[in-house]
C-alpha positions as CSV (number, residue, x, y, z in Angstrom):
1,X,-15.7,-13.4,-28.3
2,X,-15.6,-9.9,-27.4
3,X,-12.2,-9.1,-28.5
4,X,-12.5,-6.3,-30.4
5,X,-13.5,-2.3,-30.9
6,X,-14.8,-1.4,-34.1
7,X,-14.8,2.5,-34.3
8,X,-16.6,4.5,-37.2
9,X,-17.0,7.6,-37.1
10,X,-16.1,11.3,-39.5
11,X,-15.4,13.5,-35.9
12,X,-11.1,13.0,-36.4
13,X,-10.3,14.7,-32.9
14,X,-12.9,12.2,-31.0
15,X,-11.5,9.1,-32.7
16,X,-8.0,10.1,-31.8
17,X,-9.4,10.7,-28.4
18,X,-11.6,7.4,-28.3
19,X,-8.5,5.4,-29.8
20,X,-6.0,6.7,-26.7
21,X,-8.9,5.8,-24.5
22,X,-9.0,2.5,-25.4
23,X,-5.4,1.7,-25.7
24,X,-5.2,2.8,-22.2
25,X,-8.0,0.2,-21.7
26,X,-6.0,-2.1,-23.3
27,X,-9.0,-2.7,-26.1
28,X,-7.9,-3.5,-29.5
29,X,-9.4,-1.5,-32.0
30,X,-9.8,-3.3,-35.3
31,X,-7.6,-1.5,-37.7
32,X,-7.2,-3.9,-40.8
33,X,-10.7,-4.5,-42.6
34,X,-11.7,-1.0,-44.5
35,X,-14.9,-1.5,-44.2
36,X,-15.5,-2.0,-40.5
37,X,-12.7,0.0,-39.6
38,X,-12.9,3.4,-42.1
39,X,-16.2,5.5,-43.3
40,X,-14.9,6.9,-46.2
41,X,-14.0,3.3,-47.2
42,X,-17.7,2.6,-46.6
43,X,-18.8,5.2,-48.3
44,X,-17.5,4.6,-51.8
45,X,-18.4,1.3,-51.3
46,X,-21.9,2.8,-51.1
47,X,-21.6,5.4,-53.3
48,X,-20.6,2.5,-56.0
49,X,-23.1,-0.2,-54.8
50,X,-25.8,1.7,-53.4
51,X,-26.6,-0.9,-50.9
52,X,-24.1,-2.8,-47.5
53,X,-23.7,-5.7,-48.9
54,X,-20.0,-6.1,-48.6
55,X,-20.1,-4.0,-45.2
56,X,-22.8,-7.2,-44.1
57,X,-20.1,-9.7,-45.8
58,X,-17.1,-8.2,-44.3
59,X,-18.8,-8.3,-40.6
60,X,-20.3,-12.1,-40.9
61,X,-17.0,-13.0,-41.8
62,X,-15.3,-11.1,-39.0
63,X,-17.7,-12.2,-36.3
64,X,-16.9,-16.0,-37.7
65,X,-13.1,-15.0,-36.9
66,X,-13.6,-13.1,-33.4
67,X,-17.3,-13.8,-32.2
68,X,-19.0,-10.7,-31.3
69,X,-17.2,-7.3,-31.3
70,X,-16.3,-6.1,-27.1
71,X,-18.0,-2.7,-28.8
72,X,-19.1,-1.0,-31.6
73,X,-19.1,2.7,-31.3
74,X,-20.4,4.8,-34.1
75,X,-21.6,7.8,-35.5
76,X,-25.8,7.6,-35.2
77,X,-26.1,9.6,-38.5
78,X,-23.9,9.4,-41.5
79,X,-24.7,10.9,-44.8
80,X,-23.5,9.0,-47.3
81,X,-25.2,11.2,-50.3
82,X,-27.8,8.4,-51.1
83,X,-31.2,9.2,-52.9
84,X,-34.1,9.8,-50.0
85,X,-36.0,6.7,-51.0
86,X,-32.5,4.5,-49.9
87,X,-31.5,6.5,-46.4
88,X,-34.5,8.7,-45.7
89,X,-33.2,9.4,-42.1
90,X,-29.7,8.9,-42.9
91,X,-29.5,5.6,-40.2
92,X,-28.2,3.2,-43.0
93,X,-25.0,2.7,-41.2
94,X,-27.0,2.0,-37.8
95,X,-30.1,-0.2,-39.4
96,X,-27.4,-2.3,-40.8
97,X,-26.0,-3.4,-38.1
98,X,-28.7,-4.1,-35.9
99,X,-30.3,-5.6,-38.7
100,X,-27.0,-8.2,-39.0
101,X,-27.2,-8.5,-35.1
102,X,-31.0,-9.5,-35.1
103,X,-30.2,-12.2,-37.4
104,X,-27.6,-13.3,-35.3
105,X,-29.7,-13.2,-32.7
106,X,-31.7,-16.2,-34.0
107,X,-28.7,-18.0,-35.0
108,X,-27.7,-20.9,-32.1
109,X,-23.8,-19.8,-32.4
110,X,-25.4,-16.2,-30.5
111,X,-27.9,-16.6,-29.3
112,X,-26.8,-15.9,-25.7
113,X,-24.3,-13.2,-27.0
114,X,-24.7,-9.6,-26.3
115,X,-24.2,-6.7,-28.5
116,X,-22.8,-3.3,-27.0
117,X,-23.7,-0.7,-29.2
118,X,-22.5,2.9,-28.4
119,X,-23.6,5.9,-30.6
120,X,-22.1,9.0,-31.0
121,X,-24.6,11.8,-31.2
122,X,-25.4,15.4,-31.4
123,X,-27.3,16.7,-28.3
124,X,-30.5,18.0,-30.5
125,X,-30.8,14.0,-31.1
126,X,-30.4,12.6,-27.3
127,X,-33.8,12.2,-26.9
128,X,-33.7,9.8,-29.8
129,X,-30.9,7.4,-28.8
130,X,-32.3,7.6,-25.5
131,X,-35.5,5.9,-26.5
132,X,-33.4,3.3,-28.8
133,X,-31.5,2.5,-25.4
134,X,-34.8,1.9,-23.5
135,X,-37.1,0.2,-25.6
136,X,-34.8,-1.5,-28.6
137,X,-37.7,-3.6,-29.6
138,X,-40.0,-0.5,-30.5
139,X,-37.1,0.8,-32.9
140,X,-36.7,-2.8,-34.3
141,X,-40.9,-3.3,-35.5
142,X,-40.0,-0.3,-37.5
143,X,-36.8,-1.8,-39.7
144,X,-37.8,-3.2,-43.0
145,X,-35.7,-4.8,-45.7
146,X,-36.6,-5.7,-49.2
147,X,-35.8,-9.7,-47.9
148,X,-39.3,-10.9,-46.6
149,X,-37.5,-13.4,-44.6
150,X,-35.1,-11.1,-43.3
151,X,-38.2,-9.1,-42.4
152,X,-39.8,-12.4,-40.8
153,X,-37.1,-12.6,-38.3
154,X,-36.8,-8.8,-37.3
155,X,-40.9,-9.2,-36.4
156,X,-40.5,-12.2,-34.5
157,X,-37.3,-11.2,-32.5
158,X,-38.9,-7.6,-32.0
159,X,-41.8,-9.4,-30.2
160,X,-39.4,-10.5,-27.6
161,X,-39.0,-7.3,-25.3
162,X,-37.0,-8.9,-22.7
163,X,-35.0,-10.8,-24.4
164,X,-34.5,-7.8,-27.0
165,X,-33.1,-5.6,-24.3
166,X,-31.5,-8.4,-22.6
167,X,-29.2,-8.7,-26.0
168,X,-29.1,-5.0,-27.5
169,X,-27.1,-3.2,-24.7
170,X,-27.2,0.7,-25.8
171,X,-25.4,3.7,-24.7
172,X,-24.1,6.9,-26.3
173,X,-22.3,9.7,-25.9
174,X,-22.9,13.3,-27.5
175,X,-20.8,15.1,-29.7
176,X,-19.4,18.2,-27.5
177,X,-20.1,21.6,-29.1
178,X,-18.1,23.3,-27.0
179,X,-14.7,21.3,-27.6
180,X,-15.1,19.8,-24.1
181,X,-13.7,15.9,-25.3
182,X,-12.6,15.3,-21.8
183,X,-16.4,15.2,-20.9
184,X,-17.4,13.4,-23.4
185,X,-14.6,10.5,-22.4
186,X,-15.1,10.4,-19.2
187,X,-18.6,9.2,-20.1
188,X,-17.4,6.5,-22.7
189,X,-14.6,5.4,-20.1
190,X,-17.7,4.6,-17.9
191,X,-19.3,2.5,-20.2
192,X,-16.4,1.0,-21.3
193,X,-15.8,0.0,-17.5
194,X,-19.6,-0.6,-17.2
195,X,-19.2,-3.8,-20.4
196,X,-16.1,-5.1,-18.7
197,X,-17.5,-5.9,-15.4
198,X,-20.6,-7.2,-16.8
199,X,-18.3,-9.4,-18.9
200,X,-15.8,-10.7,-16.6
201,X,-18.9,-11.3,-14.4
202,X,-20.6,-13.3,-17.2
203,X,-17.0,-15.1,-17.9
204,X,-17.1,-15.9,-14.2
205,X,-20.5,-17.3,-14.2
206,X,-19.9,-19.8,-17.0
207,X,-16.8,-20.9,-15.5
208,X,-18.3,-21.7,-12.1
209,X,-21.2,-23.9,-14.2
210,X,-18.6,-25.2,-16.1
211,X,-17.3,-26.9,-12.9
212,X,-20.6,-27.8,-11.4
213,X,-23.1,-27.9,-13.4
214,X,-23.4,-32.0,-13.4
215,X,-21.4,-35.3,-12.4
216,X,-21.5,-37.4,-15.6
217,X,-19.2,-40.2,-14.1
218,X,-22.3,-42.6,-14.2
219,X,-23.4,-41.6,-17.6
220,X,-22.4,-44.0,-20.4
221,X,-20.0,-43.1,-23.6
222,X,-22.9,-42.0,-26.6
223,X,-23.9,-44.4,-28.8
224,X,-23.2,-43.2,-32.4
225,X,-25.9,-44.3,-35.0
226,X,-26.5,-43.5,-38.6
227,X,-29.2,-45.0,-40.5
228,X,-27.5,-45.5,-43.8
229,X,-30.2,-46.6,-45.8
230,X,-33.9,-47.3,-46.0
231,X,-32.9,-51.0,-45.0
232,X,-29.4,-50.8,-43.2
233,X,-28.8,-48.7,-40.1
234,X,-25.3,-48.5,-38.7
235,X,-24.3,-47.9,-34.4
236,X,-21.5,-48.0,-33.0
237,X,-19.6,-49.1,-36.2
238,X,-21.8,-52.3,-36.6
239,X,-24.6,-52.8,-39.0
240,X,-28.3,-54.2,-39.3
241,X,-31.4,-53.9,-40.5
242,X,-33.4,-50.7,-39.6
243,X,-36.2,-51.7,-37.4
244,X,-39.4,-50.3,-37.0
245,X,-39.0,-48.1,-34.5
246,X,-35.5,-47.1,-35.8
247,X,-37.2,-45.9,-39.4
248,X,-39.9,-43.8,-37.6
249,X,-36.9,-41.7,-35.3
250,X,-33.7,-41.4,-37.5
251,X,-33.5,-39.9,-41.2
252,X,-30.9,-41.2,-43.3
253,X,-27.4,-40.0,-43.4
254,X,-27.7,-38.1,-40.2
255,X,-25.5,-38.6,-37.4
256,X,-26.9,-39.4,-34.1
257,X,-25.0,-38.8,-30.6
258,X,-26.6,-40.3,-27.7
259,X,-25.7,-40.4,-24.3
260,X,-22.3,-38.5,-22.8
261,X,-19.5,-37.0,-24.6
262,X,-17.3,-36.1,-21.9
263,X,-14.2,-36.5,-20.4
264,X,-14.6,-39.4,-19.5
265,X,-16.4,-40.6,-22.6
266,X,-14.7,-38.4,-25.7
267,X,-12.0,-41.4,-26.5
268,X,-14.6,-43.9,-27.0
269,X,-17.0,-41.6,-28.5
270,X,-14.4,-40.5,-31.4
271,X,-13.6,-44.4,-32.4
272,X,-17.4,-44.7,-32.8
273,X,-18.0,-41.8,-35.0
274,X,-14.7,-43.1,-37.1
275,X,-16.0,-46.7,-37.4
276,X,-19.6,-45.5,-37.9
277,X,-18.4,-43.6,-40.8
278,X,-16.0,-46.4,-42.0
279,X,-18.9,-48.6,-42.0
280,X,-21.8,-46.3,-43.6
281,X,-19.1,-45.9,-46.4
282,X,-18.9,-49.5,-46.8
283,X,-23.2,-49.7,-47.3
284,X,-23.7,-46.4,-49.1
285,X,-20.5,-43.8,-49.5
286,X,-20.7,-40.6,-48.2
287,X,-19.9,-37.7,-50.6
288,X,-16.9,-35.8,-49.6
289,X,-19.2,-32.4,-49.9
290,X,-22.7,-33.9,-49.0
291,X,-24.5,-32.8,-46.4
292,X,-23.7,-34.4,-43.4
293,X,-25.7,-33.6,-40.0
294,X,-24.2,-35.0,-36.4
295,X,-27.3,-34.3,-34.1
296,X,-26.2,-34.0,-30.0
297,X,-30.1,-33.0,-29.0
298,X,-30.3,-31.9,-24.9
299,X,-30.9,-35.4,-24.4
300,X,-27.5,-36.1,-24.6
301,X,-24.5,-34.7,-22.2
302,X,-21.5,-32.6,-23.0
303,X,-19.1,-31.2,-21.1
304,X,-16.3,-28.7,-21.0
305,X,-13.9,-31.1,-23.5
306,X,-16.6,-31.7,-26.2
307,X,-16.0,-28.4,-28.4
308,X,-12.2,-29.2,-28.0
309,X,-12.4,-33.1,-28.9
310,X,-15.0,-32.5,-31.1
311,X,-13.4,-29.8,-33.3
312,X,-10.1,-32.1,-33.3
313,X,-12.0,-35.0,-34.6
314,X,-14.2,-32.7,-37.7
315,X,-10.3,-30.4,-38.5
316,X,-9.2,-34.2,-38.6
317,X,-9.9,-37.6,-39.3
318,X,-13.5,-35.6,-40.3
319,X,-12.0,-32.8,-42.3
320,X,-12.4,-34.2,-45.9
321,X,-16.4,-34.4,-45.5
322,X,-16.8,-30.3,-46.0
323,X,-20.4,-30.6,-45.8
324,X,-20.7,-31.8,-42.2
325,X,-22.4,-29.3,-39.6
326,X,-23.3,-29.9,-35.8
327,X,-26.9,-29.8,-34.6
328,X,-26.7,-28.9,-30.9
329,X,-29.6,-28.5,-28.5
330,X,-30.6,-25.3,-26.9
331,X,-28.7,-26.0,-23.6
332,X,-25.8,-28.0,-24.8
333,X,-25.2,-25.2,-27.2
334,X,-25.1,-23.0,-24.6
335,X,-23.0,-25.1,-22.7
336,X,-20.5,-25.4,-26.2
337,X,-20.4,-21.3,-25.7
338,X,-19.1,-22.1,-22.4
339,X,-16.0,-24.2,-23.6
340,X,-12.7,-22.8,-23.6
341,X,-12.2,-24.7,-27.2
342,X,-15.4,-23.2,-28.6
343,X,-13.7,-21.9,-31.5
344,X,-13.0,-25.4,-32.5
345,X,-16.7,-26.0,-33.7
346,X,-17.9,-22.5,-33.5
347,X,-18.4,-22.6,-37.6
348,X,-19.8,-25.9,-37.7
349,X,-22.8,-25.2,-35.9
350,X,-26.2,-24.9,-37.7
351,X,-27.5,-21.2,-37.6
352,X,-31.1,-22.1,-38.0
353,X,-31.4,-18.8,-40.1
């Protein structure tokens, strides 16, 4: 999470400038993916396809890889010699990032992420990005995609002011007209400065939580429980007959944690998912690509090892079932953001999208 720069823009002389900048800064600038890295690549992508959609692949599959970019800075308007109808204002670049972002948003991998976004701007425009940078939820009612569920998500997330400005952090700097680039990085090295503090402060935060956020050594190891048919229900590796109140709370073929999967607890916990499966398997097989849902609601407690145990146990023992995705409450999946081996589940988790 926050590894990476990704620079677009057609000024030469600021990129160079931007680039030296950075190194300096010691941010890596991502270099090797055309299409989040070159617009000239973008553009005859565009120019052939007359729409993003392998600029939107190309970044869901990077932030899968890295998390969230540490920055995106980017020119604010690009012409890339599309019909009026397609890019009336010539933001197509822009809208489809924060379009990508706003899905995100809603997505419980993200959720609690923050996007920097810098723009690069003439001065005649300032007045524009300056609104953007004050009230992002105003600019997002406006974005509209031909995807009515895509548009669904935009309205709802643009209802939520706060937590809108909370997650779109803006800035931008202006394109000098008189050649004065040493202005003009002297602002940028302030944001720059500006998103690492906030960041290390955030890192620091999660790591103190991390340490104290709970005792669990009084909480016992989760009890693993599959109902594996209509009649047969399976916890802890042992099978019997669903009862009623078992049939009315789990659906078949889901995956239940409850209790702790800590420290403390992750040993024990992995043997029960193993025999759990082993015995499910025995009643009614699971298919090697079905769709397979392990559930660890906020009811249940995780600590700093689960992402790391966890991810071990679904790259292992797990990793022929390819249709297997984690359900994780709001707080533990926070909590799972927190982890050191958050990587380890990271694409496992259910977007909700």
């Amino acid at each position: 999470m926050y590894e990476k720069t990704l620079l677009l823009t057609q000024d030469k002389r600021l990129e160079q400038s931007i680039r030296l900048l950075l190194r300096t800064k010691k941010k890596e600038v991502e270099k090797d993916l055309p299409l989040l890295s070159d617009i000239d690549s973008i553009r005859r992508d565009i120019s052939q396809f007359k729409n993003t959609l392998h600029l939107r692949r190309e970044f869901s599959t990077y932030v899968k890889s890295f998390g969230f970019p540490f920055m995106i800075i980017m020119d604010y308007i690009i012409d890339f010699g599309l019909p009026k109808e397609m890019d009336p204002d010539k933001r197509k670049l822009f809208r489809t990032f924060l379009i990508a972002f706003t899905i995100l948003a809603k997505g419980k991998g993200y959720d609690s992420a923050r996007t920097n976004i810098v723009l690069i701007t003439d001065p005649r425009l300032e007045a524009n990005v300056a609104g953007i940078k004050a009230e992002p939820a105003i600019f997002l009612q406006k974005l509209k995609t031909q995807d009515e569920r895509v548009n669904e998500i935009i309205e709802s997330f643009s209802r939520e002011n706060t937590r809108v400005k909370e997650y779109f952090n803006f800035g931008y700097i202006l394109r000098p007209e008189g050649g004065d680039y040493n202005r003009v990085i002297e602002n940028l090295e302030t944001i720059v400065d500006t998103i690492d503090c906030y960041i290390q402060a955030e890192e620091r935060t999660q790591r103190t939580a991390g340490m104290t956020e709970m005792i669990t050594d009084d909480i016992e190891a989760a009890s693993v429980i599959c109902r594996a048919t209509e009649e047969m229900i399976v916890v802890n590796g042992i099978p019997h007959k669903v009862t009623k109140k078992e049939r009315e709370q789990y659906r078949k073929k889901n995956i239940n944690l409850i209790g702790a999967i800590t420290s403390r607890t992750t040993k024990t916990v992995g043997e029960r998912i193993i025999s759990t499966f082993s015995a499910v398997n025995r009643i009614s097989p699971f298919k090697k690509d079905e769709k397979i849902f392990i559930n660890v609601l906020d009811s249940s407690v995780i600590d700093g090892s689960f992402a790391s145990s966890m991810g071990s146990l679904l790259g292992g023992e797990l990793a022929p079932y390819t249709g297997i995705s984690l359900q994780v409450g709001t707080e533990n999946c926070r909590r799972l953001q927190r982890s050191p081996g958050f990587i380890a589940v990271r694409d496992f988790l259910i977007k909700n999208l």
